[in-house]
N, C-alpha and C positions, 0 to 999 in steps of 0.2 A: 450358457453361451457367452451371456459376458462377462462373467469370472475368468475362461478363458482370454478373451478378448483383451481385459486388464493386465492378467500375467504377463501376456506377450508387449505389452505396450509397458508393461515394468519393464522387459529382458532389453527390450529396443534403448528406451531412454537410459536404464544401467550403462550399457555398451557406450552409449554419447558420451554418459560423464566419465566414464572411466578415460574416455578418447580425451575428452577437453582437460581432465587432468595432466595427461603426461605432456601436453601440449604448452601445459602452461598460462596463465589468465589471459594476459595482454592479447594472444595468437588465439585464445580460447572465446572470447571475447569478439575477437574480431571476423572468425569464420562463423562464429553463433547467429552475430549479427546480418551477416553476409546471406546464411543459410534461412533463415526465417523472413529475409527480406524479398528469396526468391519465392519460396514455397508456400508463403503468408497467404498471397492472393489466391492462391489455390480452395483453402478452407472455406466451407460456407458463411465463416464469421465473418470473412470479406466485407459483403453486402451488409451485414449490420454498422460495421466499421465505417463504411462511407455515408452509410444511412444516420449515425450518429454525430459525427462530423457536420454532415450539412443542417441537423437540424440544431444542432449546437451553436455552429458559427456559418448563417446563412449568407454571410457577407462573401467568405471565399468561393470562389470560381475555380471548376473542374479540376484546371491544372494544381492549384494550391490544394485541394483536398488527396489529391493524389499522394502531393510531396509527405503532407503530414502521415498519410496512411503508410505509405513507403517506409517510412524515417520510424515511425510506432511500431514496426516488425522489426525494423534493427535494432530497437532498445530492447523490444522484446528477446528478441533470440540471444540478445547479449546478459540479458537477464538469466535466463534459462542456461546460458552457459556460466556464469557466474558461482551461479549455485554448489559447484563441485569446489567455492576458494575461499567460501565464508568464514572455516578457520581462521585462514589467509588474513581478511578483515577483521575476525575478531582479535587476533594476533598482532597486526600492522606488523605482518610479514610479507603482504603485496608491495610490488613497483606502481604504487598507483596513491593518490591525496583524498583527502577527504579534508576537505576547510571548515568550519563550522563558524556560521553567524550568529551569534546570541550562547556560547556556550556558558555567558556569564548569567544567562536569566536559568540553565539547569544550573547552576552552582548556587541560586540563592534557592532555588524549589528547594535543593535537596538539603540548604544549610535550617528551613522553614520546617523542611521535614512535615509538611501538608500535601496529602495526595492532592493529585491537577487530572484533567483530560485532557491527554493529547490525542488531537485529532488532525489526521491526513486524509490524502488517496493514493491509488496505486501508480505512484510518478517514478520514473527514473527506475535506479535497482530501490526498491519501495523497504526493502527488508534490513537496509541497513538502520533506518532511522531508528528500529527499535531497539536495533543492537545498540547503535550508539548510545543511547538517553540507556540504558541496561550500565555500559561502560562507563557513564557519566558516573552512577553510583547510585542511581536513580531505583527504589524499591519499583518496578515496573509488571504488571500483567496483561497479556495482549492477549485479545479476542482473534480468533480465525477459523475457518469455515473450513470443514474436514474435504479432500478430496472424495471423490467420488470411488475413483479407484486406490481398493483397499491397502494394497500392498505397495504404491505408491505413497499411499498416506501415511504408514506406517513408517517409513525412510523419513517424510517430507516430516513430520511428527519430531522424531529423536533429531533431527536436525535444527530444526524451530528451539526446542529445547536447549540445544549444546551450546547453539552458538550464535542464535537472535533473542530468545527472550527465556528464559528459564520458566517461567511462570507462563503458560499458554491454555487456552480458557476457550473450549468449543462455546460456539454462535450457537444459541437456543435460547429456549426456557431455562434450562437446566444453567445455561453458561450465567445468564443474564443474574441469575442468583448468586451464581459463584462471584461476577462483576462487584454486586452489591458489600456481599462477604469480604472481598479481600477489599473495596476503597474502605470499609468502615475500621478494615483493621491497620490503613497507613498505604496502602497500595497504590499506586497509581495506575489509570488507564489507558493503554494506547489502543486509540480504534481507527479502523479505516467506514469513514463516514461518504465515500465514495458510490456503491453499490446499491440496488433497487433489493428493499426486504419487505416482507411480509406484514412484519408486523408495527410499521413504520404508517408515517401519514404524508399525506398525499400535499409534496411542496414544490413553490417553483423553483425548477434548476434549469439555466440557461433559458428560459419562457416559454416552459412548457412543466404542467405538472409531471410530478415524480415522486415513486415511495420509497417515505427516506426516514434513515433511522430517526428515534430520537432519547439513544440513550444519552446520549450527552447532556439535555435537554431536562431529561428525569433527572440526573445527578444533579445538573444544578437548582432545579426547582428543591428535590429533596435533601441537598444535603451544603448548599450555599458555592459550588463547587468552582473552580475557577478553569477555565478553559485555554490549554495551548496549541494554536495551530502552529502545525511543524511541515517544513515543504522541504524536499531533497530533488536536484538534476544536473543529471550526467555534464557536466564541463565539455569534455571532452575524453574520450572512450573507456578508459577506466578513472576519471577523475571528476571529482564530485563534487557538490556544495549543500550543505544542508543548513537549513534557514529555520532558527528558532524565531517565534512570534513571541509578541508580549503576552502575559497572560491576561485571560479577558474574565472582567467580571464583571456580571450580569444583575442589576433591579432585580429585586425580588416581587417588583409588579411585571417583571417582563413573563410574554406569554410562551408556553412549550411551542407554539407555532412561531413566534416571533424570533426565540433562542434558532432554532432548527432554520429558515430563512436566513439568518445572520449566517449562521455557518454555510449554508450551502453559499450564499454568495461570494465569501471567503473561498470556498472551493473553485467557483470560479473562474477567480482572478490566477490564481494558481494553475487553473490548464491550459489561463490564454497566452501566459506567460511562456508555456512552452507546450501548445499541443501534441506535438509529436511524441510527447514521451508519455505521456498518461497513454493508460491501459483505455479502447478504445472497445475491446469486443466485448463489454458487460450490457444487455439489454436494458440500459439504465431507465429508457421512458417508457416499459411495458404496462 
C-alpha cells in the first residue's frame, strides 16, 4: 500500500515540475511560494512548526510566530519549485543574482588544497551552497539523507549528482566511512549540522537539549580539521546572498562537546538572522 501511495505522489509532484518548468523560475517560484503558503497550514507539520518556533524564540508573541510560519512555507514552496531550474544555476542561465561574501576565503581553501568542513542548515534554497563551493573548484563531498519515497529519490538522487554536488554520500554508518575515506583522500565535507540524529549527543540548541551531530567534531578532534560555516538567504525572490565564514580552528584541548556547542550556537545566530527561511518542520528537540 505504500509503494503505491509513493508512486502516486512521484506522478503528482512530476506533473508540478513539469508545470513550473514551462512557466519559467521567476513565475515558478512565485506561484510555488504562493501555493505552499496556503496549503502549508493545512499539514500536521503545522503544529510542530509553531511548536518549534515558540520554543526557539520565546520572546515572539502570536502574531510574529505566525508571520515567520507564513513566510517559511513561502520559501519553502519556492524551494520546491526551484528545483525543476537547478541546471539553470548551475549554468547562470537564470534571471536571478547570487552575490557571494567571502568567495576569497574558497579561493585560498582551494589554492591550500587542504580539505575544510563546511557546515550549514537548511536556510534559504539550502542546495545552492553546495553547488556553488562545487563551482568554486572546490574537491566537495556532501552527506544527504535518502528520501523515504523510492522513486522520488531516485530522480532527487541523479539530480543531487548533475547539478549540486557530484560526489553524494548517504547519512549512515556506511556513509560515515565513506565521509572519513574521501577527507583523508583531499575531499572536503559539506554537512548540514541542522537536524536531530541518532547517533549524535545530547546538546544545547536554542536552551533546550538537542541530538546533534558531531561529525564535524570527530574530524577535527581526529584529523586537526578546520571548520567553515557557510550561510545562504533569499534577498529577494529569486536572488540570494551566500556568506562564507572564516575558517575556524579549534585547541586540540577543545572538547567534542565543546567543538559541537560552538557550532550549534553559530547555528543559531544564523536562524535569528532570518527565521523565516530556515526549514522549521524537522522535530529538532525530540
Amino acid at each position: 500500500m505504500k509503494n503505491i501511495i509513493y508512486f502516486f505522489q512521484f506522478i503528482f509532484i512530476s506533473l508540478f515540475f513539469l508545470i513550473f518548468k514551462f512557466l519559467r523560475l521567476k513565475l515558478s517560484s512565485a506561484i510555488g511560494g504562493k501555493l505552499f503558503q496556503i496549503v502549508g497550514p493545512i499539514f500536521r507539520s503545522n503544529k510542530l512548526i509553531r511548536e518549534n518556533i515558540k520554543k526557539a524564540l520565546p520572546q515572539l508573541n502570536n502574531d510574529e510566530i505566525k508571520k515567520i510560519n507564513k513566510q517559511m512555507w513561502n520559501n519553502y514552496g519556492r524551494i520546491f519549485s526551484e528545483y525543476m531550474f537547478l541546471k539553470n544555476f548551475r549554468h547562470n542561465l537564470n534571471q536571478s543574482n547570487i552575490s557571494i561574501d567571502g568567495q576569497e576565503i574558497l579561493d585560498e581553501i582551494k589554492k591550500l588544497n587542504t580539505p575544510v568542513i563546511f557546515v550549514s542548515g537548511h536556510f534559504s534554497n539550502f542546495e545552492l551552497m553546495a553547488m556553488h563551493l562545487e563551482k568554486s573548484g572546490i574537491d566537495l563531498a556532501a552527506i544527504y539523507r535518502p528520501l523515504n519515497n523510492k522513486y522520488l529519490n531516485g530522480v532527487m538522487e541523479k539530480i543531487r549528482e548533475r547539478y549540486i554536488c557530484k560526489k553524494q554520500i548517504k547519512k549512515g554508518i556506511s556513509g560515515t566511512k565513506n565521509l572519513l575515506k574521501s577527507f583523508k583522500e583531499g575531499t572536503s565535507i559539506a554537512l548540514m549540522i541542522d537536524q536531530r540524529v541518532s547517533e549524535g549527543i545530547k546538546c544545547n540548541f536554542f536552551n533546550a537539549e538537542a541530538s546533534t551531530t558531531t561529525i564535524p567534531a570527530q574530524f577535527v578532534k581526529k584529523f586537526g580539521a578546520k571548520v567553515v560555516p557557510i550561510y545562504i538567504e533569499r534577498i529577494k525572490n529569486n536572488n540570494f546572498k551566500l556568506v562564507i565564514h572564516e575558517p575556524i580552528s579549534f585547541s586540540n584541548n577543545d572538547t567534542v562537546d565543546y567543538i559541537t556547542l560552538t557550532l550549534n550556537k553559530i547555528l543559531e545566530k544564523m536562524i535569528i538572522k532570518n527565521p523565516e527561511q530556515w526549514i522549521w518542520t524537522h522535530n529538532r528537540w525530540k
